[in-house]
C-alpha positions as CSV (number, residue, x, y, z in Angstrom):
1,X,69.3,143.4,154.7
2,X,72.3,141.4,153.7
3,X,72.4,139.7,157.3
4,X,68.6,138.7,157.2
5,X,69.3,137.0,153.9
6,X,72.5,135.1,155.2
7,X,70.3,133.9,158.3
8,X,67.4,133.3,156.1
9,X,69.8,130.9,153.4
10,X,71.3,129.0,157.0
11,X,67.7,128.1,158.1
12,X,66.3,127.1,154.6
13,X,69.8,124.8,154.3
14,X,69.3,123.5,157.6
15,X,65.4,122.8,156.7
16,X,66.8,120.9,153.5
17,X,69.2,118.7,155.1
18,X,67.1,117.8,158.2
19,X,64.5,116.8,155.0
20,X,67.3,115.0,153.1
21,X,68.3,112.9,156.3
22,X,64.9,111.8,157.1
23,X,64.1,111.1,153.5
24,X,67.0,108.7,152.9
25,X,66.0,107.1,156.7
26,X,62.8,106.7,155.4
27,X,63.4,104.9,152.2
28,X,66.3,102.9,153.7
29,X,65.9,101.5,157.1
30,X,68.8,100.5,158.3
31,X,68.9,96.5,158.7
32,X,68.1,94.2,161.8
33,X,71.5,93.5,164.1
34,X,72.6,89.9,162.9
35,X,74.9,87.7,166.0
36,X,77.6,86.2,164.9
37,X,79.8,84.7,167.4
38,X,79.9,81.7,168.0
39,X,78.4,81.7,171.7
40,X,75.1,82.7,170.6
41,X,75.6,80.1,167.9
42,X,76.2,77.6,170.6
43,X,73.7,79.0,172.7
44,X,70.9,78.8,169.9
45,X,71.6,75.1,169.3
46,X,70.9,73.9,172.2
47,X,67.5,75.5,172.7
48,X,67.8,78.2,175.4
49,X,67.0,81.9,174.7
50,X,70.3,84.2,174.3
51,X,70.5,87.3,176.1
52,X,71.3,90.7,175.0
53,X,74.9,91.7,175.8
54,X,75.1,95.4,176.5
């Protein structure tokens, strides 16, 4: 009986911290990537479309 309840207590903590996580993702998307070097600076100024570095 004991074991049942120790494998039962590990899936409901599991269940509650997969919930937390996507709750606080939810509620607090993470921001939009901002450039700032310089290049794409450069590169913005003069009109031409940067490309993604990878």
């Amino acid at each position: 009986m004991d074991q049942r309840r120790l494998i039962l207590f590990l899936v409901f903590s599991f269940s509650l911290v997969m919930l937390w996580e996507g709750w606080i993702k939810h509620n607090n998307p993470a921001p939009a990537a901002q450039e700032t070097s310089a290049a794409a600076g450069a590169a913005a100024a003069d009109g031409s479309v940067p490309t993604p570095s990878a």
